[in-house]
PLY file of the C-alpha trace (Angstrom):
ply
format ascii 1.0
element vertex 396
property float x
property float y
property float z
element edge 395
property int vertex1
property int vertex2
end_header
65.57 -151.93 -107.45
68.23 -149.37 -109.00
71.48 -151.45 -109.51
74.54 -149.32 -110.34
77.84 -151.82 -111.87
81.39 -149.88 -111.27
83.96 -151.50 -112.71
87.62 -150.60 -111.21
90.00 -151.34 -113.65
92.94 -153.91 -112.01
91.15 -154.15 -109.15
92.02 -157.74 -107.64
91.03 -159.29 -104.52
93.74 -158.30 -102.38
92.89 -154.70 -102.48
89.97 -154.78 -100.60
92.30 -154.88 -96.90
92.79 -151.12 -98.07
89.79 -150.44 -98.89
87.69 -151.77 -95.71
89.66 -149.18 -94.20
88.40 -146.36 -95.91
84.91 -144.60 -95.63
83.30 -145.20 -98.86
84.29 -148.38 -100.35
84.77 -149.42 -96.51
81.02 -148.75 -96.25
80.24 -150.96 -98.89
82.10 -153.47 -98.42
80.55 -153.76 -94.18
77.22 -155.24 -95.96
78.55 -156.82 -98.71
78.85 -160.30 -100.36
81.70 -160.88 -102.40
83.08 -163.49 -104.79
86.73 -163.37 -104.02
87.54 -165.01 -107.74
86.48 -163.60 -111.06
88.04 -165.90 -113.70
88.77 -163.39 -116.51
88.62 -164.01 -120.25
92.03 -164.57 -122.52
93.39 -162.70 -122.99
93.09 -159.97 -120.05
92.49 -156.81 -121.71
90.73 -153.74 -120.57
88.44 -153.94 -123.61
87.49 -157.58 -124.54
87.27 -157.78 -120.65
84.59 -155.05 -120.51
82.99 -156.22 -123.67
82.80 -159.55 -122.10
80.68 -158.15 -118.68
78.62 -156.24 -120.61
77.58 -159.23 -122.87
78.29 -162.70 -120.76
79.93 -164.02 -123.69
83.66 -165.15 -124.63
85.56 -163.41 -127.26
84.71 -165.49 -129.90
81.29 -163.93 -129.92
81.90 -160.54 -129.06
84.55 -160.54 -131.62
86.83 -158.35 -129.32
90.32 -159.68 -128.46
92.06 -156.71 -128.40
91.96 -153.07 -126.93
93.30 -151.56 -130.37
92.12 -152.30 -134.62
95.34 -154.07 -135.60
95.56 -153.06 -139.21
95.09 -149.46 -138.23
95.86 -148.74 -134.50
92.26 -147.39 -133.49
91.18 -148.03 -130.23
87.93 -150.40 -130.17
85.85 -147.70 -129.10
82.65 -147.98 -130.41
79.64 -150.54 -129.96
79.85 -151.73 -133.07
83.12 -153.57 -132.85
80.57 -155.94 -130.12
79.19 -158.50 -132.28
76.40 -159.79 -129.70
73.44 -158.12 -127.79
74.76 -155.73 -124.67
73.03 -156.28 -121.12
71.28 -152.66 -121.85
69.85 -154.27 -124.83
67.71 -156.49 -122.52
65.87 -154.53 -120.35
62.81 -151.81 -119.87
64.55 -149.41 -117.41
66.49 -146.52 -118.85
70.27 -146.52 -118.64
73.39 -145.33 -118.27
77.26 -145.61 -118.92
80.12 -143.39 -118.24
83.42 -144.05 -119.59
82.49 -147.64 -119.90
84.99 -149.11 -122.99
83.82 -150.39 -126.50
80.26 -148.35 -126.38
80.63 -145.68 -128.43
76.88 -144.71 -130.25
75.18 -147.83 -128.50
72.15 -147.62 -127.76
72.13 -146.51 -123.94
69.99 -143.76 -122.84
72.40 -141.78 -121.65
75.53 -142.59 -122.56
79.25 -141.12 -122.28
81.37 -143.19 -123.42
85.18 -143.89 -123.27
86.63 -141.93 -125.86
89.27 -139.18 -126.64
90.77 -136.87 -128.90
93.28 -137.74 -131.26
95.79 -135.41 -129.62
96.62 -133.94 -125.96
95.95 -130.59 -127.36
93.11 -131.19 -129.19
89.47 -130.09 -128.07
87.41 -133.32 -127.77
83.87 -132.25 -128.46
83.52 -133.87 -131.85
85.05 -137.25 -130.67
82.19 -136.92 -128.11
79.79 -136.11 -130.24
80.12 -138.90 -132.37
79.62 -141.18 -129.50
77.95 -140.07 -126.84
74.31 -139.98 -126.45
72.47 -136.60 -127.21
71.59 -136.48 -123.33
75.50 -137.97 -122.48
77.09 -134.96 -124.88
75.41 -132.38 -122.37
76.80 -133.98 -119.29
80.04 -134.43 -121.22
79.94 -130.48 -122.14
79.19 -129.47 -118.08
82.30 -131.16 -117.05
85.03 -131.63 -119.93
87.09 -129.65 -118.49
87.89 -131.73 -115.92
89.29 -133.94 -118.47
93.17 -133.78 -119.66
92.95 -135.32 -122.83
93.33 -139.26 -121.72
95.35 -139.16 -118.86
94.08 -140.05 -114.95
93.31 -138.94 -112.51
91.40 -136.66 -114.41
89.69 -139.14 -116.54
88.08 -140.49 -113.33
87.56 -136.84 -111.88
85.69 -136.35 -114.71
83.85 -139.31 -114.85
82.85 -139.56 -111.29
81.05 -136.42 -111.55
79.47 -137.04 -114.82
78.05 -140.27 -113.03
76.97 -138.32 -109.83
74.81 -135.57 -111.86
73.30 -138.19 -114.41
72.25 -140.06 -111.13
70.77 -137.09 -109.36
68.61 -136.21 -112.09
67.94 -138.72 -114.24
67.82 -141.99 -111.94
68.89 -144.50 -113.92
67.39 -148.26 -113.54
70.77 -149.67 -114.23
74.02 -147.79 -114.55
77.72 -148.51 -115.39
80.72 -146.45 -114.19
84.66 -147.09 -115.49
87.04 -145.88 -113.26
90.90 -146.53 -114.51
93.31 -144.71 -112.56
94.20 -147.72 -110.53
95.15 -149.55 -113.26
97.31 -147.01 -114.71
98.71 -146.92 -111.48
99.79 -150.41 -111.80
101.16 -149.92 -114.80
103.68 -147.43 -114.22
104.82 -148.40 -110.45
104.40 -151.81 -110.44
101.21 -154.41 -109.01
101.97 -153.35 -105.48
103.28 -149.63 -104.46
103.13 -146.44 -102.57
101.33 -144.60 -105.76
98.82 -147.72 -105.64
97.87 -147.17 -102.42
97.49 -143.35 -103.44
95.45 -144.63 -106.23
93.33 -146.80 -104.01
92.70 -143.81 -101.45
91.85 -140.89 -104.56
89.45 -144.24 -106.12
87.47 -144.30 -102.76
86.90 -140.45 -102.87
84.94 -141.35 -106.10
83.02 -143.84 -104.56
81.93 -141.42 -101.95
80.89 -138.91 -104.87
78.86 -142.00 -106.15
77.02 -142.30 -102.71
76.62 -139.37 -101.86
74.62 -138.69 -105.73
72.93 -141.95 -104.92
71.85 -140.33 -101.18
70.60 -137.19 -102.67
68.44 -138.82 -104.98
67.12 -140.64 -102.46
67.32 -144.09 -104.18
70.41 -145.11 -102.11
68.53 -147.85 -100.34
67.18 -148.67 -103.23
70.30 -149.72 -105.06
72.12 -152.91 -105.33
75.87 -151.68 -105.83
78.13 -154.14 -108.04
81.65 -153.53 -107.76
84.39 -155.56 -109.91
87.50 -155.57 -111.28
88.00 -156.75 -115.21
91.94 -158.52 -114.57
94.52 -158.96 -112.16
98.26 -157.08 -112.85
101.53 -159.10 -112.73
104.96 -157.44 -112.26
107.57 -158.06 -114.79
111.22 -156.66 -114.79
112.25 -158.26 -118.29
111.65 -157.05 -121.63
111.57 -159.75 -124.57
111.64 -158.39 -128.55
109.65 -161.10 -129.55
109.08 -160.05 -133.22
113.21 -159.35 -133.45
113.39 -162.84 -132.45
110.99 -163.64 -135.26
113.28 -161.29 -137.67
116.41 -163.07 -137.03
115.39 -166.36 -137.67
114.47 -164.65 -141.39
110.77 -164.94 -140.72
110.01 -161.24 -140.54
107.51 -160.81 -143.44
105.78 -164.04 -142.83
105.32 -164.27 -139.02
104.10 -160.75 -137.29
103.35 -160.47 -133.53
100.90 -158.12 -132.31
102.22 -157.29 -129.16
100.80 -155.88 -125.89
102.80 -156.70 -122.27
102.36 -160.22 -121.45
101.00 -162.09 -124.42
100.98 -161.92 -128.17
98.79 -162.85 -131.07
100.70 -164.16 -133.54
99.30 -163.76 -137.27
101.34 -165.48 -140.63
101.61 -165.00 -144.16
102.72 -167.47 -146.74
103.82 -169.91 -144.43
101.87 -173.03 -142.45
101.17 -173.41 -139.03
103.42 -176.21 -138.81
106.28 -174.51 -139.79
105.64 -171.20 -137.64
105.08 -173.56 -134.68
108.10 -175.03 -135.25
109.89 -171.34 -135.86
108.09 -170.02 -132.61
109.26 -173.41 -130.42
112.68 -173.04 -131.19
112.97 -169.33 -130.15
111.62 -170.07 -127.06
114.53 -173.14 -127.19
117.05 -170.30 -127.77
115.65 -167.74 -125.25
115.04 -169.71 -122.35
112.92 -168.16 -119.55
111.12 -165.55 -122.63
108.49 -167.58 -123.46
105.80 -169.59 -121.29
103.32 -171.14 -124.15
102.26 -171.35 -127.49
98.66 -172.01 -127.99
97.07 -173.40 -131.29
94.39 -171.99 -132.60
92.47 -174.95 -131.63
93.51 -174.74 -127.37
92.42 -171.18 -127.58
89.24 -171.76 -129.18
88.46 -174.97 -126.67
90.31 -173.89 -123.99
89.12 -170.08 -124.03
86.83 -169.91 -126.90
89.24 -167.49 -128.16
88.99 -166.76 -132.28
90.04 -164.27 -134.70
92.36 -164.41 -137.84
95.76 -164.71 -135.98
97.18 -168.21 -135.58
98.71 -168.20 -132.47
98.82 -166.75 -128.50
102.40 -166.90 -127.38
102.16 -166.33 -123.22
105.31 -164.55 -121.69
107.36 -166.45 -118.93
106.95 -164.94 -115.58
108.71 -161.61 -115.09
109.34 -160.95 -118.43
106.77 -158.86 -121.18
106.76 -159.03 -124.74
108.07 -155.89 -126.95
107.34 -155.18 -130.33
109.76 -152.30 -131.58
113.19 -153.27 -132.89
115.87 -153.50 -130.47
119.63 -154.44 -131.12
119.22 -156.64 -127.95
116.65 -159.39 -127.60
116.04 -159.48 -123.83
116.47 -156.29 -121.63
116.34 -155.66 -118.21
114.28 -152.56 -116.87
113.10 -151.32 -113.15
109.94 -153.04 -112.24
106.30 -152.81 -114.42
103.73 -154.21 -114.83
100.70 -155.22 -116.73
98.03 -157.78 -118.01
97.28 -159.45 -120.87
98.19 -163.30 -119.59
95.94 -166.24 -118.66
93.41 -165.77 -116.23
94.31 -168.61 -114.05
97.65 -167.54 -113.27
96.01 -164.59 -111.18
96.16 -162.16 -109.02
92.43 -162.47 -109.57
89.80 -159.52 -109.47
86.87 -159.82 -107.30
83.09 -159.49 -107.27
80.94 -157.39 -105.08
77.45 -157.46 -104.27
76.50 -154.52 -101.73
72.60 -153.41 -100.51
69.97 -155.48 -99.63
71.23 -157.56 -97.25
72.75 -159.64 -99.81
74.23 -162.92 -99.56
76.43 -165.34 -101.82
77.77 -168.52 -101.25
80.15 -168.11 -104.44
83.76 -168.15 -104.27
84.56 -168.24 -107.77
82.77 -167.03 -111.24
83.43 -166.46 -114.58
83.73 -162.83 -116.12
80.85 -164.04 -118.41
78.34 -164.59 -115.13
78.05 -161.13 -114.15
76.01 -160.21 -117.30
73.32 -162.94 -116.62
73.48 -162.51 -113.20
72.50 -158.45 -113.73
69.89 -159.53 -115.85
67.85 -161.80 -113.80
67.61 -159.27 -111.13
65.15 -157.34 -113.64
63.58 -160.67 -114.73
65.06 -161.65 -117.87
67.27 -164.67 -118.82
68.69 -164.74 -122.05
70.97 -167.06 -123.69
74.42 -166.08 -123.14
77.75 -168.38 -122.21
77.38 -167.21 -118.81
75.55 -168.53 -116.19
73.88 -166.30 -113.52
75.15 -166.68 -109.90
72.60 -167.32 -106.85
71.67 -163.93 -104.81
69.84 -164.06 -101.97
68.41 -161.05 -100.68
66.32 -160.09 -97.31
64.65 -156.74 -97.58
0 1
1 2
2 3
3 4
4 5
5 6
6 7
7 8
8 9
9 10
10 11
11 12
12 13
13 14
14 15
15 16
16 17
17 18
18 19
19 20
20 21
21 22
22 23
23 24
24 25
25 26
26 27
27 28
28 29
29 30
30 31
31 32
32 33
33 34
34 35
35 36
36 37
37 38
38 39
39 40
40 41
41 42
42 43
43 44
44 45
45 46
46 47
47 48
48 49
49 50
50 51
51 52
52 53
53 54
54 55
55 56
56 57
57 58
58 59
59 60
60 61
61 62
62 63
63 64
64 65
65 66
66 67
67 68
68 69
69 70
70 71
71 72
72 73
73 74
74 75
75 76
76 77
77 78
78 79
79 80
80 81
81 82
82 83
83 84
84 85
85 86
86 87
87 88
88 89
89 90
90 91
91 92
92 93
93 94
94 95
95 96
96 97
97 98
98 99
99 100
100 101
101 102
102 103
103 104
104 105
105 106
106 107
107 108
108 109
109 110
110 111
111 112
112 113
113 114
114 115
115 116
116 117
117 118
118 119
119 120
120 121
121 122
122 123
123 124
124 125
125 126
126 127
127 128
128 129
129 130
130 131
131 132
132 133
133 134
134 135
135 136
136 137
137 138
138 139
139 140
140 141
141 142
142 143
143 144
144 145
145 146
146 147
147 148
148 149
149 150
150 151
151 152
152 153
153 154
154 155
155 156
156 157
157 158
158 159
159 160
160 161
161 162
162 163
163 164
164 165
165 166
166 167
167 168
168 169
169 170
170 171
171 172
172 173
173 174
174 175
175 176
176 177
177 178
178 179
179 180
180 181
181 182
182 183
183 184
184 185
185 186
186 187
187 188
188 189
189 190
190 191
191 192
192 193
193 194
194 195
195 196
196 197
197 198
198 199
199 200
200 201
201 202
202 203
203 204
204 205
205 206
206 207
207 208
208 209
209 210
210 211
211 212
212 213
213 214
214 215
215 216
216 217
217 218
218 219
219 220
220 221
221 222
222 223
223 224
224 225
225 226
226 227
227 228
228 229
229 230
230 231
231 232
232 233
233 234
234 235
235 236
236 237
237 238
238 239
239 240
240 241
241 242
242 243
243 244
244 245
245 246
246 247
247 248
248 249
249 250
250 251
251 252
252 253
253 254
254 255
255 256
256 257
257 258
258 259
259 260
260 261
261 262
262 263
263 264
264 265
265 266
266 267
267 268
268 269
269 270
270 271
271 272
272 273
273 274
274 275
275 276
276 277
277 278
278 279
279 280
280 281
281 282
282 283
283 284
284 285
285 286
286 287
287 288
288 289
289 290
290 291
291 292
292 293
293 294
294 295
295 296
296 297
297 298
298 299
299 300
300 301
301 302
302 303
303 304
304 305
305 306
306 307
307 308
308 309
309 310
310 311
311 312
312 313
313 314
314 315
315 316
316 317
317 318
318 319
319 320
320 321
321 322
322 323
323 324
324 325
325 326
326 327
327 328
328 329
329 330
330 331
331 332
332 333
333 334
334 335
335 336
336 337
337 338
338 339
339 340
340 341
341 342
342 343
343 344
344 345
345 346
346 347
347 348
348 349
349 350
350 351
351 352
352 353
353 354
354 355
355 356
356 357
357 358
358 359
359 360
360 361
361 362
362 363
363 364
364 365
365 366
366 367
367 368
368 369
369 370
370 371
371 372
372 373
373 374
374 375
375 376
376 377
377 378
378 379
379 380
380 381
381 382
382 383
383 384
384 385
385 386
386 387
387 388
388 389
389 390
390 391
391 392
392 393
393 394
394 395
């Protein structure tokens, strides 16, 4: 068995009406089992997401909680910002990522990572080289330039047909593809548009690139195809300078959000929880309809086993996202976004699918942290993780 994992970023469950429609994804999906419900980690960003499926553990042990170093900006790109074992780590089949987040110089057969260059302009072959597999820099090289710095669709141009050639020739065992332009999508036109259907249509094209590599190496039948989103997308039309907030209260160099969209970690400084509680309760007092929750450090570490040196997750109200720059207004109103970033029960919810095989699951709910030990035990192996694996049942 060959399985291939593509992850479509924001992919939730009720994008799949569009894409039964279509021939790739549609052809999937016409043998397929799915798991309507993936409960995501908190909170639901593209990298501790990822990190979290390719480890079946929470944040607290991968150590990723963010998509971005806070003290210095840096995307989490490379492997080592993972503090447990990946699912590649486990098994005795070579491998393969393409633009897969937070692997940069792991140890993956061949592996091209998601990475860029510091600027649009810039040429990217060192940034690549520093974390790409030898094997994964020559694939990169035969098709950069499809790629336009960091921006889609040509990150997922490029890294369709990176995937399709390292399939062709190299046959991987098991194989991970990243495809983002969906989410972006989402992100500039809202959860639900005409550009997300567009994005939906030009994401099945690279599906049928993927088959079609699969069908010329003639391991098609051969392959168990699991397709996923990592988080759902909620629309918001509000923004809220939550850190502004914090400044007018006088608080400003001893209570610093680190912002992205719809959630924010809150770390102090020479001040006690008690009293930056009690600073963060009544803003939300004065700015009703800004602020949703305040979680503890405890509730996130029992309630999401969620840890890191902040204090603090403050959840935005519905409709509205969190800001960080310095506004002379504390709440504006802007055409409608949207984004990620809040609890995973609140949904729209990504979904799970299991395609080859004649594969069948009774499932209609999981945890982000299943898929991992669920992968595994289809080559055998069962290691400790916080997931559980979900029952498969295949007729060949």
């Amino acid at each position: 068995m060959y399985v291939s994992v593509i992850s479509i970023d924001a992919l939730i469950e009720s994008d799949l009406k569009h894409f039964e429609s279509l021939p790739n994804m549609g052809r999937l999906l016409s043998k397929a089992a799915i798991v309507p419900k993936i409960m995501s980690i908190y909170p639901t960003y593209t990298y501790p997401c990822h990190a979290s499926i390719m480890t079946g553990c929470y944040p607290n042990k991968t150590g990723l909680f963010h998509n971005y170093d806070r003290k210095t900006g840096d995307w989490k790109w490379y492997r080592d910002a993972i503090k447990v074992p990946l699912i590649t780590d486990y098994v005795d089949v070579k491998t393969a990522a393409v633009m897969w987040p937070v692997l940069g110089g792991a140890d993956i057969d061949i592996l091209v990572p998601e990475i860029w260059a510091d600027g649009e302009f810039e040429d990217s072959d060192e940034r690549f080289r520093s974390a790409a597999s030898p094997k994964g820099f020559d694939f990169y090289k035969r098709h950069k330039d499809k790629l336009c710095w960091m921006r889609t669709p040509a990150m997922d141009n490029f890294a369709a047909s990176v995937y399709a050639d390292i399939i062709k020739e190299e046959k991987p065992g098991l194989s991970f593809l990243h495809l983002s332009y969906l989410d972006h999508q989402r992100h500039n036109c809202g959860a639900e548009s005409e550009n997300v259907l567009h994005a939906i249509s030009f994401i099945d094209e690279k599906i049928g690139e993927v088959l079609s590599a699969f069908e010329s190496a003639g391991i098609f039948d051969d392959t168990l195809f699991v397709v996923l989103g990592d988080h759902g997308h909620r629309n918001f039309t509000k923004y809220f300078y939550l850190q502004e907030a914090i400044d007018r209260k006088g608080y400003g160099d001893r209570i610093h959000c680190y912002t992205v969209s719809l959630s924010s970690q809150i770390y102090i400084n020479d001040i006690d929880e008690k009293e930056a509680f009690e600073v963060l309760s009544q803003i939300a007092l004065d700015n009703p309809g800004t602020i949703d929750r305040i979680f503890t450090k405890k509730e996130l570490i029992d309630n999401y086993n969620l840890d890191g040196e902040f204090s603090f997750e403050v959840e935005a109200a519905d409709s509205v996202a969190f800001k960080d720059s310095k506004s002379e207004i504390l709440l504006e109103n802007i055409k409608r976004a949207s984004s990620h970033g809040f609890l995973p029960e609140k949904g729209p919810f990504s979904p799970l699918i299991f395609s080859g095989f004649n594969v069948e699951c009774s499932n209609l709910e999981c945890r982000i942290v299943d898929i991992a030990p669920t992968i595994l035990l289809l080559f055998g192996k069962t290691p400790k993780m916080d997931g559980k694996s979900i029952k498969l049942k295949f007729s060949y």
